[in-house]
CHARMM internal coordinates of N, CA and C (Angstrom, degrees):
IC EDIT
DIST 1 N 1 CA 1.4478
DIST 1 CA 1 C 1.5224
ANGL 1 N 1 CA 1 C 108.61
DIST 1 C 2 N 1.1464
ANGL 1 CA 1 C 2 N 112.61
DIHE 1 N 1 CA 1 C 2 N 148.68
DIST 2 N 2 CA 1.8516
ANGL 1 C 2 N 2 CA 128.85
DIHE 1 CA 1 C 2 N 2 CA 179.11
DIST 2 CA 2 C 1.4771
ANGL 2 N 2 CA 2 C 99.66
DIHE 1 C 2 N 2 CA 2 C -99.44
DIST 2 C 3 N 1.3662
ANGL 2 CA 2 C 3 N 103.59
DIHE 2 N 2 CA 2 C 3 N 144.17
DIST 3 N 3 CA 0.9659
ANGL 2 C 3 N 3 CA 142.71
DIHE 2 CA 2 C 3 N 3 CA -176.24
DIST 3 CA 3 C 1.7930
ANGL 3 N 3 CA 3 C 106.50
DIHE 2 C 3 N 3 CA 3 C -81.08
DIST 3 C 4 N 1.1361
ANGL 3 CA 3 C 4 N 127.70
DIHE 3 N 3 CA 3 C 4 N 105.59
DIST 4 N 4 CA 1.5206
ANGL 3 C 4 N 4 CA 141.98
DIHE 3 CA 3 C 4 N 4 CA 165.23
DIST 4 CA 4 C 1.7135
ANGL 4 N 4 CA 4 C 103.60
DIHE 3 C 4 N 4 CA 4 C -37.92
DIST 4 C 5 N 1.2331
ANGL 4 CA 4 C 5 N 94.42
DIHE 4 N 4 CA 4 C 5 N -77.01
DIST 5 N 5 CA 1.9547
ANGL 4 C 5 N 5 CA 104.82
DIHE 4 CA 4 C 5 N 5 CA 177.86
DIST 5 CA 5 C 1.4570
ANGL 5 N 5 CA 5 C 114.64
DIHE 4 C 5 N 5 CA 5 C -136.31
DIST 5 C 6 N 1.3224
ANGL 5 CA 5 C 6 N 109.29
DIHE 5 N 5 CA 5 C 6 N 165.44
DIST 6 N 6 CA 1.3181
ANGL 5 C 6 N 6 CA 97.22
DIHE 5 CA 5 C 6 N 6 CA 177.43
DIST 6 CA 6 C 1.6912
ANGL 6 N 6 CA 6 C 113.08
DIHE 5 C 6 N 6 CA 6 C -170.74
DIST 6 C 7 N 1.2732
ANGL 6 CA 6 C 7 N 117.81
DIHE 6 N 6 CA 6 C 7 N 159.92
DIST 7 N 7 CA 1.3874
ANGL 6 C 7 N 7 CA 135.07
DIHE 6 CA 6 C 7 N 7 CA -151.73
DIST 7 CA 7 C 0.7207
ANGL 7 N 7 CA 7 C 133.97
DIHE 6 C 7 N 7 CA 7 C -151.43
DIST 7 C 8 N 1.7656
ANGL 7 CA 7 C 8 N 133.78
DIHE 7 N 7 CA 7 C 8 N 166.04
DIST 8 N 8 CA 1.4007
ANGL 7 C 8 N 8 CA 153.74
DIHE 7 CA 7 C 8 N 8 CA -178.34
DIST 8 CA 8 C 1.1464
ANGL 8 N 8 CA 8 C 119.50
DIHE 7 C 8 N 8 CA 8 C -118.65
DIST 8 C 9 N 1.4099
ANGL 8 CA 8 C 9 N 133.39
DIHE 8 N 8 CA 8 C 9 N 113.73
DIST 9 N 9 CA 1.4481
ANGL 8 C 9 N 9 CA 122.39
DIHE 8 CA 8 C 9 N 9 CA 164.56
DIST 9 CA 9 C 1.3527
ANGL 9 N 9 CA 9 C 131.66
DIHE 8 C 9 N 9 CA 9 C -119.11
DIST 9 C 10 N 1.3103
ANGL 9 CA 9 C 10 N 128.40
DIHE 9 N 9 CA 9 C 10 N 127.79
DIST 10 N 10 CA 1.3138
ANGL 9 C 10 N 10 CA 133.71
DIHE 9 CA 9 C 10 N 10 CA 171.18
DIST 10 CA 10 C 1.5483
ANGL 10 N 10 CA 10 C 112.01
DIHE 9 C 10 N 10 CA 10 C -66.96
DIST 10 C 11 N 1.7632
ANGL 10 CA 10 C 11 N 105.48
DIHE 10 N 10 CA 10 C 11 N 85.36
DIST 11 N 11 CA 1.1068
ANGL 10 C 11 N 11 CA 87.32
DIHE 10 CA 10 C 11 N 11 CA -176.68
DIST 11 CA 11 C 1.7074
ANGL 11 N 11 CA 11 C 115.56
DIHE 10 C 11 N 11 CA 11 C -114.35
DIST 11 C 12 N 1.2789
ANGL 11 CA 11 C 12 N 117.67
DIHE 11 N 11 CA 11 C 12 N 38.33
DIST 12 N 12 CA 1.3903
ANGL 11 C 12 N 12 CA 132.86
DIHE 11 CA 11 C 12 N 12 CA 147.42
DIST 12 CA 12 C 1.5206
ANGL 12 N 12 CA 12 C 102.74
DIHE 11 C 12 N 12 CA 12 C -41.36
DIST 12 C 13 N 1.1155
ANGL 12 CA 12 C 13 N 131.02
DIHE 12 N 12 CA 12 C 13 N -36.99
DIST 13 N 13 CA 1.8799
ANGL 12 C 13 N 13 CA 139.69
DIHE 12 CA 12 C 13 N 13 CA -166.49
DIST 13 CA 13 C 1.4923
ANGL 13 N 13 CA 13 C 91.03
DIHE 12 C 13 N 13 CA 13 C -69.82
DIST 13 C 14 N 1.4585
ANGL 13 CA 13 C 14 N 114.15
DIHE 13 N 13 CA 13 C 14 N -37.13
DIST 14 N 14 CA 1.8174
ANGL 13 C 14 N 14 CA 98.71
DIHE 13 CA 13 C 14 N 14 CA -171.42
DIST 14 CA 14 C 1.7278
ANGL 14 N 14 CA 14 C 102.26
DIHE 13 C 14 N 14 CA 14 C -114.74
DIST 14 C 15 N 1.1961
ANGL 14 CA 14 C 15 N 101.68
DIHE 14 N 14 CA 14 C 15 N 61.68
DIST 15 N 15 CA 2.0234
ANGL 14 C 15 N 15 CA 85.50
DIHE 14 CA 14 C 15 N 15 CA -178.31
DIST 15 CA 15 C 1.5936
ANGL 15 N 15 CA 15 C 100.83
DIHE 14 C 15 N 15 CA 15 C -96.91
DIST 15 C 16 N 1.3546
ANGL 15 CA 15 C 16 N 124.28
DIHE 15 N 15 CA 15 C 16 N 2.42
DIST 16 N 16 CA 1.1593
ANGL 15 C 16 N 16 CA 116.45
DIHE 15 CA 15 C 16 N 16 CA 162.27
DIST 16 CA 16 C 1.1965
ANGL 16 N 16 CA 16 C 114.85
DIHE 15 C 16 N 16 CA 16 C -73.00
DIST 16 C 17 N 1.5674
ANGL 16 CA 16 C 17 N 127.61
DIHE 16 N 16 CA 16 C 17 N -38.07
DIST 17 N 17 CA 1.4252
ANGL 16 C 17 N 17 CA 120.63
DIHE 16 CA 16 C 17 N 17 CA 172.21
DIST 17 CA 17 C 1.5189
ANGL 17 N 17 CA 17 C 131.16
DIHE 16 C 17 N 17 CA 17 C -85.93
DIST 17 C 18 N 1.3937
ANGL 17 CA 17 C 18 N 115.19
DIHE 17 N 17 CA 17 C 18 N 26.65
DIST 18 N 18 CA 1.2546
ANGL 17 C 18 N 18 CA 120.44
DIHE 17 CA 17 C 18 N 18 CA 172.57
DIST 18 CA 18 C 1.6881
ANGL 18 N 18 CA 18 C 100.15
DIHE 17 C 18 N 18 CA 18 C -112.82
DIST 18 C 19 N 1.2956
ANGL 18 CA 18 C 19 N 105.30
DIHE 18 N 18 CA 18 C 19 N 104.19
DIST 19 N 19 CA 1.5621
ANGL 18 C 19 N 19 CA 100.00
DIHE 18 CA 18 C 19 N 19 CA 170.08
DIST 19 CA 19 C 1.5876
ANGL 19 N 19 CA 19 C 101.86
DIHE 18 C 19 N 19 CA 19 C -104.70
DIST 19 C 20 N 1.7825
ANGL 19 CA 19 C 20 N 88.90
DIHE 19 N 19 CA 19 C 20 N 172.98
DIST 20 N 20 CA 1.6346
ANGL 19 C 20 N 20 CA 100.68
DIHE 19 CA 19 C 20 N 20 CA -144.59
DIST 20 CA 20 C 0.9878
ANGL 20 N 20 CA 20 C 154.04
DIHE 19 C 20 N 20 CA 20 C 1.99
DIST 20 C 21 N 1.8301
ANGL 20 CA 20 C 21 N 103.71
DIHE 20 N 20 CA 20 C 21 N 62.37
DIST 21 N 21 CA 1.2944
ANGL 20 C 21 N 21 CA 130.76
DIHE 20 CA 20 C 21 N 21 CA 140.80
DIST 21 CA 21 C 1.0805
ANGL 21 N 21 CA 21 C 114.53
DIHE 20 C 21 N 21 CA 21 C -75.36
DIST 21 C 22 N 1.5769
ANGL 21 CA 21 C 22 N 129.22
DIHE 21 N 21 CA 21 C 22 N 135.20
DIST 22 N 22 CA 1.2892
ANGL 21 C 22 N 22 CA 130.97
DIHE 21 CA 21 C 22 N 22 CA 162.80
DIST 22 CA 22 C 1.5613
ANGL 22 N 22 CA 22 C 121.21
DIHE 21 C 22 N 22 CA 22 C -55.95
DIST 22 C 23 N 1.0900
ANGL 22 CA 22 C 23 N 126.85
DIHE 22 N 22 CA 22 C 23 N 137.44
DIST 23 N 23 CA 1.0199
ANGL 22 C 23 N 23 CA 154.20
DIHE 22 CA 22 C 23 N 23 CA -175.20
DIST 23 CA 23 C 1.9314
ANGL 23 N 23 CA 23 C 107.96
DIHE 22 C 23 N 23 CA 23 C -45.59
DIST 23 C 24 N 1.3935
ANGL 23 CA 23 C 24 N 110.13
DIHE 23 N 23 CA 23 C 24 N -41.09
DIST 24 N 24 CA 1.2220
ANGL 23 C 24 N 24 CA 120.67
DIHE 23 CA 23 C 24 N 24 CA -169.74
DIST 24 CA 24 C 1.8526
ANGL 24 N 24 CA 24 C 97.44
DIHE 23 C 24 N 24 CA 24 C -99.50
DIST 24 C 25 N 1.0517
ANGL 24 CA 24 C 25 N 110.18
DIHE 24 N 24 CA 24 C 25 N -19.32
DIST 25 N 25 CA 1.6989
ANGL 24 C 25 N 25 CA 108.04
DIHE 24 CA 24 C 25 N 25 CA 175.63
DIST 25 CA 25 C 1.6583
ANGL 25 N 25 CA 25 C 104.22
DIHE 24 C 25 N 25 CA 25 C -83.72
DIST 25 C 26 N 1.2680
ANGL 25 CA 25 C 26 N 122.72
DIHE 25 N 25 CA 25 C 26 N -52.07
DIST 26 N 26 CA 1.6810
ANGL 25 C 26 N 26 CA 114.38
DIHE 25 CA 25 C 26 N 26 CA 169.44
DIST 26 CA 26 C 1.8441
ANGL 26 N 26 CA 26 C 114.99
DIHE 25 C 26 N 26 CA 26 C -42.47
DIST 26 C 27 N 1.5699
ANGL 26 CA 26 C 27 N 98.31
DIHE 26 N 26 CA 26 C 27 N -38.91
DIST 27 N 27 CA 1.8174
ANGL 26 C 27 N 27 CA 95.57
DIHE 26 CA 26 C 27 N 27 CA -165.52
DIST 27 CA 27 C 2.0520
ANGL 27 N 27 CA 27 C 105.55
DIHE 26 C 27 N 27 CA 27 C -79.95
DIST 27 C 28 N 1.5441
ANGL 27 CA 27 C 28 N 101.27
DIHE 27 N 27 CA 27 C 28 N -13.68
DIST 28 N 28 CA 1.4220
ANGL 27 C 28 N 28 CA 106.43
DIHE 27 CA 27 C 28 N 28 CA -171.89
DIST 28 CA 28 C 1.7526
ANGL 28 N 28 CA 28 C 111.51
DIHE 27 C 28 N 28 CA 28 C -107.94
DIST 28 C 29 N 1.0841
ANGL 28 CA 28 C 29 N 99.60
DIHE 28 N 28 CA 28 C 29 N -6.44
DIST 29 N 29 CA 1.4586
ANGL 28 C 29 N 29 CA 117.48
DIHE 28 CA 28 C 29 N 29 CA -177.36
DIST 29 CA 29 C 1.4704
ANGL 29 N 29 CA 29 C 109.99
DIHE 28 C 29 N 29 CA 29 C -134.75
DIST 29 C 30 N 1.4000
ANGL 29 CA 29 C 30 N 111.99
DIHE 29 N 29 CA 29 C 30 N 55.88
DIST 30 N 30 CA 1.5734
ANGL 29 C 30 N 30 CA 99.36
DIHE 29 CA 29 C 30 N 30 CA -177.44
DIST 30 CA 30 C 1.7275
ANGL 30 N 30 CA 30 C 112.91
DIHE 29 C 30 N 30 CA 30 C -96.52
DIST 30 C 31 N 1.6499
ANGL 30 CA 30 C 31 N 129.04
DIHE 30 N 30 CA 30 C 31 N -3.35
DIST 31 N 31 CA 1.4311
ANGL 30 C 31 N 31 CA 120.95
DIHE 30 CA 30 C 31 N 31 CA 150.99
DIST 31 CA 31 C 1.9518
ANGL 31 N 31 CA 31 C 120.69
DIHE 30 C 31 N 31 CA 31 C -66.45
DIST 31 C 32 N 0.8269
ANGL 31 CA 31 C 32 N 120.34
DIHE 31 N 31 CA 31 C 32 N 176.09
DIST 32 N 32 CA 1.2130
ANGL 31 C 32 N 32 CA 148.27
DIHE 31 CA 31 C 32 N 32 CA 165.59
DIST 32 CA 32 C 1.4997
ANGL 32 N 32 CA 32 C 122.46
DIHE 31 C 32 N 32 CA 32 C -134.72
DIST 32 C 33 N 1.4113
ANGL 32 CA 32 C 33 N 143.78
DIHE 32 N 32 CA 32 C 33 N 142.99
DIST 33 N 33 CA 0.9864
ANGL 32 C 33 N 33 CA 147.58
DIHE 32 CA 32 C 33 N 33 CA -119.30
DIST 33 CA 33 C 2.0293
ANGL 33 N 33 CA 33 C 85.26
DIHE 32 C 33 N 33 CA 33 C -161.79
DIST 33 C 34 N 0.9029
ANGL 33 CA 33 C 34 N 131.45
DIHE 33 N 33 CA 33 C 34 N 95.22
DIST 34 N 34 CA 1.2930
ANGL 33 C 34 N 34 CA 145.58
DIHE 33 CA 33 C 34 N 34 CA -173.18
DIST 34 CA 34 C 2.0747
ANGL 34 N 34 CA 34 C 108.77
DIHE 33 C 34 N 34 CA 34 C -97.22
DIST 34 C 35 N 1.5587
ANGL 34 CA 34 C 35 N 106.06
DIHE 34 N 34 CA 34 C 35 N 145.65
DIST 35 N 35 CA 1.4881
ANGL 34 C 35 N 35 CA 106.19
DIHE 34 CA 34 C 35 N 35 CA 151.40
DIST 35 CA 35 C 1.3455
ANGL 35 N 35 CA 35 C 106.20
DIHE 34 C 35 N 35 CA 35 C -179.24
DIST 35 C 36 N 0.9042
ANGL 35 CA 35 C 36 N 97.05
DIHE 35 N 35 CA 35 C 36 N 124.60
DIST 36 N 36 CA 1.8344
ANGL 35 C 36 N 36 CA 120.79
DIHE 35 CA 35 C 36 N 36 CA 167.65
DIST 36 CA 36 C 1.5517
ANGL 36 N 36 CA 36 C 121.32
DIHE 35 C 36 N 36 CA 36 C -71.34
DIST 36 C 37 N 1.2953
ANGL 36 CA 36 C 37 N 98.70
DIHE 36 N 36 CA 36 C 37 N 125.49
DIST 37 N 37 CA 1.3793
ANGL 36 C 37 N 37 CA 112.33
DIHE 36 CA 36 C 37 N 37 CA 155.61
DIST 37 CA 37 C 1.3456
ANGL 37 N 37 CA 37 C 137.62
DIHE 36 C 37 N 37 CA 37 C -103.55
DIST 37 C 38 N 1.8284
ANGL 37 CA 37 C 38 N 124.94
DIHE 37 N 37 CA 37 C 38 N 139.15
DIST 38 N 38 CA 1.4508
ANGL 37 C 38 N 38 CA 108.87
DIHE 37 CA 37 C 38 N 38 CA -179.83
DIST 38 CA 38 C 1.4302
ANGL 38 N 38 CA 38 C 130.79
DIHE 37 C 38 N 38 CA 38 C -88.88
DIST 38 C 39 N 1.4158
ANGL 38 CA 38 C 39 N 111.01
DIHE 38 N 38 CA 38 C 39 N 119.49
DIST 39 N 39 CA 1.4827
ANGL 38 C 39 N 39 CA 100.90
DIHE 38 CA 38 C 39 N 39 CA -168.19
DIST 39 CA 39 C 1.4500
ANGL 39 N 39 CA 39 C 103.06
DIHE 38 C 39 N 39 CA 39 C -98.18
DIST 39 C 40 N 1.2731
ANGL 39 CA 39 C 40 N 88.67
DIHE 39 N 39 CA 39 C 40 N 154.92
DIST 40 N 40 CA 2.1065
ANGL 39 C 40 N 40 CA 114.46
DIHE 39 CA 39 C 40 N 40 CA -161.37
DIST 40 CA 40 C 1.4153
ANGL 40 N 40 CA 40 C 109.82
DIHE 39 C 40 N 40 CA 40 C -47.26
DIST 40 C 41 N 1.4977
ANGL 40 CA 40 C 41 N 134.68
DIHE 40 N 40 CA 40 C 41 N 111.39
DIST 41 N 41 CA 1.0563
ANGL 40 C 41 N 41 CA 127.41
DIHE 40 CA 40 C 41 N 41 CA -174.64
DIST 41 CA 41 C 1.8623
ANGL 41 N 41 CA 41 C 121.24
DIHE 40 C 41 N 41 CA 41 C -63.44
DIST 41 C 42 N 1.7146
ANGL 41 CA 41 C 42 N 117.70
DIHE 41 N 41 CA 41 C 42 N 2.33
DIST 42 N 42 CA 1.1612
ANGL 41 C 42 N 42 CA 96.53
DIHE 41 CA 41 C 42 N 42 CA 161.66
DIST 42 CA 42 C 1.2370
ANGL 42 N 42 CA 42 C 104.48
DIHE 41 C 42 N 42 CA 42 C -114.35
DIST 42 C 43 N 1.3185
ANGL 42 CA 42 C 43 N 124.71
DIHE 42 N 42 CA 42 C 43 N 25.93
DIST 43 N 43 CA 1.8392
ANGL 42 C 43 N 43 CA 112.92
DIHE 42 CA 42 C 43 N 43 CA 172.13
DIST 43 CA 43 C 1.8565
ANGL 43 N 43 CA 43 C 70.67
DIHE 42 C 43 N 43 CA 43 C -91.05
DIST 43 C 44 N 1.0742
ANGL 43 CA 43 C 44 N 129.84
DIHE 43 N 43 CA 43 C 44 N -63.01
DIST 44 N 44 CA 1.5849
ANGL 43 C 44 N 44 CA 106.02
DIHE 43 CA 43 C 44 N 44 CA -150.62
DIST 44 CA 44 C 1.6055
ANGL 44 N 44 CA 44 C 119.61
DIHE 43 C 44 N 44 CA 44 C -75.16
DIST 44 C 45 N 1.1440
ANGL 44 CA 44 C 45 N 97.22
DIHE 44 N 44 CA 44 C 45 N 9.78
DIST 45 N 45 CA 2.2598
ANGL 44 C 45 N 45 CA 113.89
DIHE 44 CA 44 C 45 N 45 CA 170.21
DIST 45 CA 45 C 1.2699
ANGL 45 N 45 CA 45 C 85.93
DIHE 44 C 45 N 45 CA 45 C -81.55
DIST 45 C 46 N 1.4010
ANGL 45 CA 45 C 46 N 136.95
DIHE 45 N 45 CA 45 C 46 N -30.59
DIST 46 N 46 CA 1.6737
ANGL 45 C 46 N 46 CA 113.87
DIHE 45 CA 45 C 46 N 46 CA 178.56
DIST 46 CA 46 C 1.3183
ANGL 46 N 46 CA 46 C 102.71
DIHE 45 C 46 N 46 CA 46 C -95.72
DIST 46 C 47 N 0.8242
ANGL 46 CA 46 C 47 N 131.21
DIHE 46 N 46 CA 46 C 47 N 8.13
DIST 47 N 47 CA 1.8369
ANGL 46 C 47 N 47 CA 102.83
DIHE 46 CA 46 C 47 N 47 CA 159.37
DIST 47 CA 47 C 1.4399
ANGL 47 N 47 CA 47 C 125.45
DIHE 46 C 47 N 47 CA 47 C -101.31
DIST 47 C 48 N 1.7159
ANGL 47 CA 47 C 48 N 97.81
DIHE 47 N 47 CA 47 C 48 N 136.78
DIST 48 N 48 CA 1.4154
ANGL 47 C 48 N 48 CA 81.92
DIHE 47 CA 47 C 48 N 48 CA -170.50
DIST 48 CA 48 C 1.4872
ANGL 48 N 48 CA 48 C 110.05
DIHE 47 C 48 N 48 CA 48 C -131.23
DIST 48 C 49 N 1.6113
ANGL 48 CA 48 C 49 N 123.99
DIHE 48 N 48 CA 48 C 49 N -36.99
DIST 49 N 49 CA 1.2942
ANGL 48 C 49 N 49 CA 117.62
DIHE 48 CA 48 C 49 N 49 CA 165.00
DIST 49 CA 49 C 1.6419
ANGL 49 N 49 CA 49 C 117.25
DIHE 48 C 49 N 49 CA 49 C -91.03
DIST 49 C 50 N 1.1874
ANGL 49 CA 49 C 50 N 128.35
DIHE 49 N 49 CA 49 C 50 N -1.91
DIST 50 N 50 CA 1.1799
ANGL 49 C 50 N 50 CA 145.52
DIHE 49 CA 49 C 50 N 50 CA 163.98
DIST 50 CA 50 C 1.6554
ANGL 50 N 50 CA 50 C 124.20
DIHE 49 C 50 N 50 CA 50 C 176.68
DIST 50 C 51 N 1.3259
ANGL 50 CA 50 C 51 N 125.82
DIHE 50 N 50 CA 50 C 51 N -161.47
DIST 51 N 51 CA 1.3217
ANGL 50 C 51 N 51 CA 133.88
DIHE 50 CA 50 C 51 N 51 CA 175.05
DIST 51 CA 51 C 1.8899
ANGL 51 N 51 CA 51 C 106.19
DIHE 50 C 51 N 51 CA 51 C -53.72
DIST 51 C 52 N 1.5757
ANGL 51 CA 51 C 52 N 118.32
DIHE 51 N 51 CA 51 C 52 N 135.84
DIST 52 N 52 CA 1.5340
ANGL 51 C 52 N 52 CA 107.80
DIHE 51 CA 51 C 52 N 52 CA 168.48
DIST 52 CA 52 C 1.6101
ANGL 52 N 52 CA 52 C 97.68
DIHE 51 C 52 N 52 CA 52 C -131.11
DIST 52 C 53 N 1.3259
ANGL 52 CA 52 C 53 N 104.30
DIHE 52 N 52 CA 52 C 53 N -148.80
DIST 53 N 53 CA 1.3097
ANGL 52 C 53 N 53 CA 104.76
DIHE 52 CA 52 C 53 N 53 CA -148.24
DIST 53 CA 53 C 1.8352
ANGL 53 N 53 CA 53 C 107.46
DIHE 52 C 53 N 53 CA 53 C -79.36
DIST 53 C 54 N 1.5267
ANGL 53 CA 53 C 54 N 91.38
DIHE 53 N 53 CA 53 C 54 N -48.56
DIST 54 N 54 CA 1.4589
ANGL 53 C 54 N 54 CA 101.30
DIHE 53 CA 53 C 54 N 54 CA 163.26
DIST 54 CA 54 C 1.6662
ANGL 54 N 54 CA 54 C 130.34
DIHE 53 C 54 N 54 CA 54 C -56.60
DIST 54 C 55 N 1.1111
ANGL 54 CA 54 C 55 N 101.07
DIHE 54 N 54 CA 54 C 55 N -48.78
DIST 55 N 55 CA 1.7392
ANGL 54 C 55 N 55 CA 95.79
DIHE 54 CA 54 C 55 N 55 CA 158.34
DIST 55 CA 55 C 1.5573
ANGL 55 N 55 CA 55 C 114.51
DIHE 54 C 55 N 55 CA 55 C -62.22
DIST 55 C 56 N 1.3646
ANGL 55 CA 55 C 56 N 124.11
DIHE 55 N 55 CA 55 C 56 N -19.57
DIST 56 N 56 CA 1.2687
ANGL 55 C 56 N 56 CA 106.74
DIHE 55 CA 55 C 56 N 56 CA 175.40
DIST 56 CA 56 C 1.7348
ANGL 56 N 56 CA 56 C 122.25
DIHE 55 C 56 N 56 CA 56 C -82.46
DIST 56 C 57 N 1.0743
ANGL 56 CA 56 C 57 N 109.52
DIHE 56 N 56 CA 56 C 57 N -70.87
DIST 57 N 57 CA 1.4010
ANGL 56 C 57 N 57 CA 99.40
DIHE 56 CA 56 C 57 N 57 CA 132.32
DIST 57 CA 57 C 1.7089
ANGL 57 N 57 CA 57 C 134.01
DIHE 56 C 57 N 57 CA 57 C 9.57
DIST 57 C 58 N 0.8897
ANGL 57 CA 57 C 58 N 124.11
DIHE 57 N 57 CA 57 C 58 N -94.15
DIST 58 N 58 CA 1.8136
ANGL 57 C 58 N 58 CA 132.16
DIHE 57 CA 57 C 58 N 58 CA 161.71
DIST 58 CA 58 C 1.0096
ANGL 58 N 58 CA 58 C 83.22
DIHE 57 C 58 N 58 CA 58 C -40.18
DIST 58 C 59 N 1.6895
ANGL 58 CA 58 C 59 N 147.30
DIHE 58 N 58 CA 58 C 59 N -103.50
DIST 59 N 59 CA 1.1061
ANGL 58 C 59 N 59 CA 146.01
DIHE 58 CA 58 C 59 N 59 CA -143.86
DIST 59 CA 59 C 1.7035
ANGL 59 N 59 CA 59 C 109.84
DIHE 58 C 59 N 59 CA 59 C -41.07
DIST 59 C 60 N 0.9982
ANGL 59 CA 59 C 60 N 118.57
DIHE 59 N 59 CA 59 C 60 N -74.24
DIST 60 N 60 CA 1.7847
ANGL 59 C 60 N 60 CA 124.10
DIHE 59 CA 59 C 60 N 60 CA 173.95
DIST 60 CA 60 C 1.3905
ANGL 60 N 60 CA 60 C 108.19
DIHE 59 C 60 N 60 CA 60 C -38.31
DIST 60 C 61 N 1.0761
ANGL 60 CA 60 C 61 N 117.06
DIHE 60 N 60 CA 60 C 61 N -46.40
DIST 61 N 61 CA 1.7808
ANGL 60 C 61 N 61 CA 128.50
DIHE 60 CA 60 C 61 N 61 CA 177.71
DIST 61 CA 61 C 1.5922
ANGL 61 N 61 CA 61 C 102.75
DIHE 60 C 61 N 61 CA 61 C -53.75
DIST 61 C 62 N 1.5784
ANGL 61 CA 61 C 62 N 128.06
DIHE 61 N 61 CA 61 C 62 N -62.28
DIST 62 N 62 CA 1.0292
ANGL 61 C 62 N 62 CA 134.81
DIHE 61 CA 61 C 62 N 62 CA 151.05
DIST 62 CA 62 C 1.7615
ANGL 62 N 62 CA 62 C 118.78
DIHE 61 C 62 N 62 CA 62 C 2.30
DIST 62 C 63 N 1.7707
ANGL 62 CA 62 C 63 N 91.62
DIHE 62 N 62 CA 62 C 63 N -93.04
DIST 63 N 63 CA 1.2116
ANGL 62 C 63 N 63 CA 107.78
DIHE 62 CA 62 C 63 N 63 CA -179.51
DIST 63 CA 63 C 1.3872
ANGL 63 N 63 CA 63 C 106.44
DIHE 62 C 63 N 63 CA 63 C -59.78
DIST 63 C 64 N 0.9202
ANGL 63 CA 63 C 64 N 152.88
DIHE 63 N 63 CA 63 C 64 N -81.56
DIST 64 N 64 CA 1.7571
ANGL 63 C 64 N 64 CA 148.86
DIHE 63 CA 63 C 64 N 64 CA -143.37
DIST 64 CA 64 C 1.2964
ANGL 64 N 64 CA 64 C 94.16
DIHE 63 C 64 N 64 CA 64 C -76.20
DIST 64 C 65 N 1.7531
ANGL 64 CA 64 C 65 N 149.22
DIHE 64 N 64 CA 64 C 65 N 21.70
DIST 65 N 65 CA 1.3884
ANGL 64 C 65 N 65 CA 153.38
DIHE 64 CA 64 C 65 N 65 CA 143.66
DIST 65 CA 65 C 1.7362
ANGL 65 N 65 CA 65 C 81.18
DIHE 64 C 65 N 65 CA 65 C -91.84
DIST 65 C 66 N 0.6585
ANGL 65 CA 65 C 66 N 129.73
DIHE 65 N 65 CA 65 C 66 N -111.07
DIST 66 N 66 CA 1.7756
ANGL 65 C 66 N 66 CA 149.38
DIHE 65 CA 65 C 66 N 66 CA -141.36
DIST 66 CA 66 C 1.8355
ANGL 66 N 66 CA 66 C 95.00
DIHE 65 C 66 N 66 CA 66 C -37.36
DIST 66 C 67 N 1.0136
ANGL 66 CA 66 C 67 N 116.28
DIHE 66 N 66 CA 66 C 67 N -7.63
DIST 67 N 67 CA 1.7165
ANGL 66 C 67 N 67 CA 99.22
DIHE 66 CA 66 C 67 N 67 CA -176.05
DIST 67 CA 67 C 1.9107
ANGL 67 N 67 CA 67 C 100.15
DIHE 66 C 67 N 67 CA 67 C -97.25
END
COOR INIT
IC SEED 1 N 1 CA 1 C
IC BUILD
């Protein structure tokens, strides 16, 4: 599967918000390696006060294709 978008992050900027990560994995691993996928614009016409079953679904479907 292809990748929608995709990215780099310096995320040394957030090592306060990664808890329990080791200390020596944030300072040796400080990129991130990013990619987006597009999810189906009528699973997401049904959501409306948050995530449901069908968007969950598509979404999981998503991930366990893309690995």
């Amino acid at each position: 599967m292809k990748a929608d978008s995709f990215g780099i992050g310096d995320m040394s900027l957030y090592q306060n918000d990664f808890v329990g990560l080791d200390a020596i994995i944030k300072k040796q691993l400080p990129y991130a390696i990013v990619f987006g996928l597009v999810l189906s614009n009528s699973v997401l016409d049904t959501v409306t006060d948050g995530p449901n079953q069908l968007y969950l679904h598509h979404y999981r479907q998503l991930n366990y294709s893309s690995i």
